[in-house]
C-alpha atoms as one frame of an Amber mdcrd trajectory, in Angstrom:
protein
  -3.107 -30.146   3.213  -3.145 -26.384   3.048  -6.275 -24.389   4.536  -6.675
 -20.702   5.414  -9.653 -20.152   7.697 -11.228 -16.751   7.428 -13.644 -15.598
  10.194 -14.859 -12.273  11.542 -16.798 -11.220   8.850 -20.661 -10.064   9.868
 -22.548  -7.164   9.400 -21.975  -4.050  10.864 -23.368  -0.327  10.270 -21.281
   2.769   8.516 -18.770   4.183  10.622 -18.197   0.838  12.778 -15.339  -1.501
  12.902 -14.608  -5.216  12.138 -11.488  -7.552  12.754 -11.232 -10.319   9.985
  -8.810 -12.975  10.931  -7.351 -15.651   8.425  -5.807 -18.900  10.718  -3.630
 -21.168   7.902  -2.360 -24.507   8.573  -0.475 -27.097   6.365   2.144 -24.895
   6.022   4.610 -22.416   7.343   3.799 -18.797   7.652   6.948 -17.576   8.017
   7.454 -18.529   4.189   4.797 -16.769   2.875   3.735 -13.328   1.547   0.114
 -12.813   3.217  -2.453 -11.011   1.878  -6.625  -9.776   2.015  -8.847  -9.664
  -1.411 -11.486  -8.726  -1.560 -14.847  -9.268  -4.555 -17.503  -7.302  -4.580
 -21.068  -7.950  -6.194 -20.274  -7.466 -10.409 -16.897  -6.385  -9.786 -13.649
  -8.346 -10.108 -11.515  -9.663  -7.002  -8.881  -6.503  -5.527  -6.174  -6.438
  -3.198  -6.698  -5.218  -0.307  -4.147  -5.080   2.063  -0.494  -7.073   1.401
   2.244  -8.132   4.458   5.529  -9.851   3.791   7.637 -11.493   6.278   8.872
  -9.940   8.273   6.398  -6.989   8.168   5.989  -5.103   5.091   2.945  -3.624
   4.287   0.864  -2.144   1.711  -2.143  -1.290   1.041  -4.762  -0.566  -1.565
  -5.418   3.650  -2.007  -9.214   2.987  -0.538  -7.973   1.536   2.296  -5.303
   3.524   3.265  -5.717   5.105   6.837  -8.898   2.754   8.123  -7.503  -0.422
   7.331  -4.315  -2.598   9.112  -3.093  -6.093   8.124  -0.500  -7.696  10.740
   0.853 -11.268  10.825   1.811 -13.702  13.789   3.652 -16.595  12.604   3.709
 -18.335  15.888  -0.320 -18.508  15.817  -0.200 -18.830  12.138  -2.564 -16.034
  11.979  -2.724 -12.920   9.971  -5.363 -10.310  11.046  -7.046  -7.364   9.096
  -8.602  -4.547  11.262 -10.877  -2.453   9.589 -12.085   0.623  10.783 -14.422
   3.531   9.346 -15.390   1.218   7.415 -18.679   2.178   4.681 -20.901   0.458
   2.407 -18.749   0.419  -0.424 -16.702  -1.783   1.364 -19.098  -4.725   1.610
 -17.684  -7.269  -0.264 -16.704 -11.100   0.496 -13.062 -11.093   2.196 -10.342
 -13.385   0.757  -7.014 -14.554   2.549  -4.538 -15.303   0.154  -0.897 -16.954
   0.944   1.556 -16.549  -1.470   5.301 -18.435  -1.361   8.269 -16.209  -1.054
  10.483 -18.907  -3.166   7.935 -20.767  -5.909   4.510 -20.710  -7.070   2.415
 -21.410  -4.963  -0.243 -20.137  -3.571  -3.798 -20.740  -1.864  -6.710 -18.797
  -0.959  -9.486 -19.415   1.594 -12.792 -19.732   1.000 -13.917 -15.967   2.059
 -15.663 -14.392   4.535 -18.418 -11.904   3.761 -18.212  -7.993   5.109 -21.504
  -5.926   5.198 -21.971  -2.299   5.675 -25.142  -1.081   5.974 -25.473   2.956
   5.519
C-alpha cells in the first residue's frame, strides 16, 4: 500500500523558515515525478514546487527564490525548504507522487503551513 507522510508543517511568523518533508513508502521513488501542492482557505489546490528524477525542478512564479524542493531516493524522502516565507503562504501542504510510465498517482494527506504577519 502506497502512503506519503508529510510532516514539518507548524506555525511560524513572517520572514521565518520551515522544512516540510514528505517520507513515501509502498513504492519506488526513483519512478516517480515528486511534487508539493498546496490549498489555501477558498482557493483551489496549486503547484508548488515539481522535481523529476533525477533532479529537475520547477517551481511556481510565487515561490521562486524562497522556496527549494530536493529528493533522496535512498530515504524515500523528498524535502521542501521554505524560506521568507509570508502569510499568503499559509495554506495546507500536499505531497503528490506522480509515475513517470502510467497513471498513477497518490497524494498525502497534507500538512498545514501558518504564517502569522
Amino acid at each position: 500500500q502506497v502512503q506519503l507522510l508529510e510532516s514539518g508543517g507548524g506555525l511560524v511568523p513572517a520572514g521565518g523558515s520551515l522544512r516540510l518533508s514528505c517520507a513515501a513508502s509502498g513504492l519506488r521513488l526513483s519512478m516517480y515525478d515528486m511534487a508539493w501542492y498546496r490549498q489555501a482557505p477558498g482557493k483551489e489546490r496549486e503547484l508548488v514546487a515539481r522535481i523529476s528524477n533525477p533532479g529537475a525542478t520547477n517551481y511556481a512564479d510565487a515561490v521562486k527564490g524562497r522556496f527549494t524542493i530536493s529528493r533522496d531516493n535512498a530515504k524515500a524522502t523528498v524535502a521542501l525548504q521554505m524560506n521568507s516565507l509570508s502569510p499568503d503562504d499559509t495554506a495546507v501542504y500536499y505531497c503528490r507522487a506522480t509515475a513517470r510510465m502510467g497513471r498513477s498517482n497518490y497524494w498525502g494527506q497534507g500538512t498545514q503551513v501558518t504564517v502569522s504577519s
